[in-house]
C-alpha positions as CSV (number, residue, x, y, z in Angstrom):
1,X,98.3,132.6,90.3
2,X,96.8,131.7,93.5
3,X,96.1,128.3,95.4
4,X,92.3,128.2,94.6
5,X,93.5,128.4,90.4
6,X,96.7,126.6,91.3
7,X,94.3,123.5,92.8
8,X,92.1,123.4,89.3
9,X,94.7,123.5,87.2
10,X,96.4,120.1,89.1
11,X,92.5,118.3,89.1
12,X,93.4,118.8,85.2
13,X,96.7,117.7,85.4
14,X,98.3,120.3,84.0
15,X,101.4,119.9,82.6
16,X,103.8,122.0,84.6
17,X,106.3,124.4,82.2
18,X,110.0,125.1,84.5
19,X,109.9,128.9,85.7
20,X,106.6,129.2,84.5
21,X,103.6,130.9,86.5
22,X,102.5,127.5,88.0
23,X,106.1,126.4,88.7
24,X,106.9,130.0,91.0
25,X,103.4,129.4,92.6
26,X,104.8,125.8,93.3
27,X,108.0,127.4,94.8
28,X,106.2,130.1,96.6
29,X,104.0,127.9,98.8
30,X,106.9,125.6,99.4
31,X,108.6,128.6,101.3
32,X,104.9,128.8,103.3
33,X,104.4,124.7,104.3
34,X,108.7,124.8,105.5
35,X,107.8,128.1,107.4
36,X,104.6,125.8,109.1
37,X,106.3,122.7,109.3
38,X,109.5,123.7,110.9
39,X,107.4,125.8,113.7
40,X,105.5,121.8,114.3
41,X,108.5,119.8,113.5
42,X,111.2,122.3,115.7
43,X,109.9,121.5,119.7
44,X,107.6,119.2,121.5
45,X,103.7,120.4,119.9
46,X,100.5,119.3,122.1
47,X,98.1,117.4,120.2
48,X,95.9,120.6,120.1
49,X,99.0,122.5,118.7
50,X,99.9,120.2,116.0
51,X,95.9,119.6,114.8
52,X,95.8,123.8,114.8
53,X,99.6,124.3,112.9
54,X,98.3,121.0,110.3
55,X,94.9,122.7,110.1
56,X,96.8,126.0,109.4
57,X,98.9,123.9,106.4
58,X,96.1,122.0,104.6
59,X,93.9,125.4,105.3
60,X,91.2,123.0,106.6
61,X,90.5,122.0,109.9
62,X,91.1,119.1,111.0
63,X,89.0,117.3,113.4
64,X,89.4,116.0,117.3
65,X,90.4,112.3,116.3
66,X,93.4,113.8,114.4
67,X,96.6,112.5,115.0
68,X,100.3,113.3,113.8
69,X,103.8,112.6,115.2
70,X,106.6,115.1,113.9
71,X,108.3,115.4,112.0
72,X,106.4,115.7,109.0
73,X,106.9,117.5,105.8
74,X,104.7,118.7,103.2
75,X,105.9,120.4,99.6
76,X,102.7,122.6,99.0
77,X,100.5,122.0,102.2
78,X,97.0,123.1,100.7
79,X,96.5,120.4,98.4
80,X,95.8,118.3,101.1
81,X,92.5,116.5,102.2
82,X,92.0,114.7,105.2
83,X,89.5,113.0,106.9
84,X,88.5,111.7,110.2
85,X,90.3,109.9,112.9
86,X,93.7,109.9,110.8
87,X,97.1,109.0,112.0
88,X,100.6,110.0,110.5
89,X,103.6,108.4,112.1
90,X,106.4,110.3,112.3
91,X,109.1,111.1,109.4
92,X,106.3,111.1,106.7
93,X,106.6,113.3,103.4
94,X,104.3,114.3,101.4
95,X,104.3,115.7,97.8
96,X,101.3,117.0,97.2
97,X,100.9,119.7,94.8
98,X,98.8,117.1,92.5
99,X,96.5,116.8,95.3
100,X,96.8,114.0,98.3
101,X,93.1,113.0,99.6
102,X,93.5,110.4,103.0
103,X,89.8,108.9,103.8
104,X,88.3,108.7,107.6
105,X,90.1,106.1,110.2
106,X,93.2,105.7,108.0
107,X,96.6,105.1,110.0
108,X,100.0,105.8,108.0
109,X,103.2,104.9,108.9
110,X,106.6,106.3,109.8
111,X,108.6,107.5,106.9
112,X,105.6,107.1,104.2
113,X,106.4,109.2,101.4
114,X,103.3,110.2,98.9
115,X,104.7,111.9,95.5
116,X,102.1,113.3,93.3
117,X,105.1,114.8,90.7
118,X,107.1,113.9,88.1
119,X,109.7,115.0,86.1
120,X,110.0,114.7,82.4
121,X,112.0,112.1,81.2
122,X,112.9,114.1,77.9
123,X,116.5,115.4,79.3
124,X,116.5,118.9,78.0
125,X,112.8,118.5,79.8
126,X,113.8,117.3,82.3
127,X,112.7,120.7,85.1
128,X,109.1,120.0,83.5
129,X,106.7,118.3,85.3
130,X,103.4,116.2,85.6
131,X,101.2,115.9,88.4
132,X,98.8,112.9,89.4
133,X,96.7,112.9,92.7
134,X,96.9,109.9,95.2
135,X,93.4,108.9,96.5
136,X,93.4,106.6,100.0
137,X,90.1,105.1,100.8
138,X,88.8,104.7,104.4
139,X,90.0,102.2,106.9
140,X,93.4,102.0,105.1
141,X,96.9,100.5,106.8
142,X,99.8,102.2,105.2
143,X,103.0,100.7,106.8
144,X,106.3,102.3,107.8
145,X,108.5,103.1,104.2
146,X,106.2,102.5,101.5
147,X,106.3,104.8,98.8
148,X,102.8,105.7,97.1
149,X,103.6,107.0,93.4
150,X,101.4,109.8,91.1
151,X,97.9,109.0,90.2
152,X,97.4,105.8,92.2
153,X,94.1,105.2,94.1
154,X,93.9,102.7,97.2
155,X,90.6,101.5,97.8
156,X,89.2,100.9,101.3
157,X,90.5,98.2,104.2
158,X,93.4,97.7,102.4
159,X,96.9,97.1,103.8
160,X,99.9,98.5,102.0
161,X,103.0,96.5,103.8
162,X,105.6,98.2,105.1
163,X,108.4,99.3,101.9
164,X,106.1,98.3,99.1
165,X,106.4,100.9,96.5
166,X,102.6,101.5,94.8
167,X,102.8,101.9,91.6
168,X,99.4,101.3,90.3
169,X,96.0,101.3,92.1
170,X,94.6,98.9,94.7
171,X,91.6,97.7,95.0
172,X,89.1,97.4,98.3
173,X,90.2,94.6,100.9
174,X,93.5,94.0,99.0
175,X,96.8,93.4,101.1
176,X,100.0,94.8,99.1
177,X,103.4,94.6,99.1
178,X,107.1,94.2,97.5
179,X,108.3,96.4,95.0
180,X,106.8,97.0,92.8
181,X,103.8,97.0,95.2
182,X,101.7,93.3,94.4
183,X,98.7,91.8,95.9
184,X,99.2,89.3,98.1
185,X,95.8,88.4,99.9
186,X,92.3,89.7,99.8
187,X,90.7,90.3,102.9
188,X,87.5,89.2,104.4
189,X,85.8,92.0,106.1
């Protein structure tokens, strides 16, 4: 299996069989993003080195407006989409063999952890797994500690406050927070 088949398999959400082709893939290209992230995380990295090693990891380039303060980690790496004029904090983690996609001018927090797996909950199922992407809009505030769980969606301008756990999508101009993750204003914009 390779990433490109790997990749059409998750848009599917394919249900993800322990020891299985797709689950060695998984484990494969989790010994490639620790190899890329420990050579950004390891010493002091420009801005220029850190855009080329990220760029290197999502195998996209990333552009000028860029930002990202190690450490950072990433399970798979190339299931990653960014867009313009994004910031990570530092300490973020991102699970993204279901597929993360971060929209232009959106600023994320330290220690922001995105899971797009599951396990089972069947116990002798348990080592299986399902995948579900996480789609950020544009202009979205994700503060420090919030968890964003499989398959939610954030629509743009929104605020997620800093711990809320998302568990379910948020709409456009919505301010979030608690756990589980609630609306607590609308914005005006």
């Amino acid at each position: 299996m390779n990433t490109e088949q790997f990749k059409e398999e998750m848009q599917k959400r394919t249900y993800i069989v322990a020891n299985s082709q797709m689950h060695l893939h998984m484990h494969e290209m989790a010994q490639r993003a620790r190899k890329i992230t420990v050579e950004m995380n390891r010493e002091y990295r420009t801005p220029e080195e850190i855009r080329k090693l990220f760029s290197i990891l999502i195998g996209q380039e990333v552009d000028e407006g860029f930002g990202l303060f190690p450490p950072f980690n990433a399970d798979y790496g190339q299931n990653i989409k960014i867009g313009k004029n994004v910031f990570i904090n530092s300490g973020c983690c991102f699970q993204d063999q279901g597929g993360i996609e971060i929209g232009d001018n959106t600023l994320i927090g330290q220690q922001v952890v995105m899971a797009t797996v599951n396990h089972d909950v069947i116990p002798r199922m348990r080592a299986n797994m399902y995948t579900a992407p996480i789609k950020i809009g544009n202009c979205v505030w994700i503060g420090a500690h919030a968890t964003i769980l499989p398959g939610v969606t954030i629509g743009d301008n929104s605020i997620i406050g800093a711990g809320a756990v998302v568990t379910k999508d948020v709409p456009n101009n919505a301010v979030v927070a608690g756990v589980p993750a609630r609306i607590i204003k609308n914005l005006e914009v």
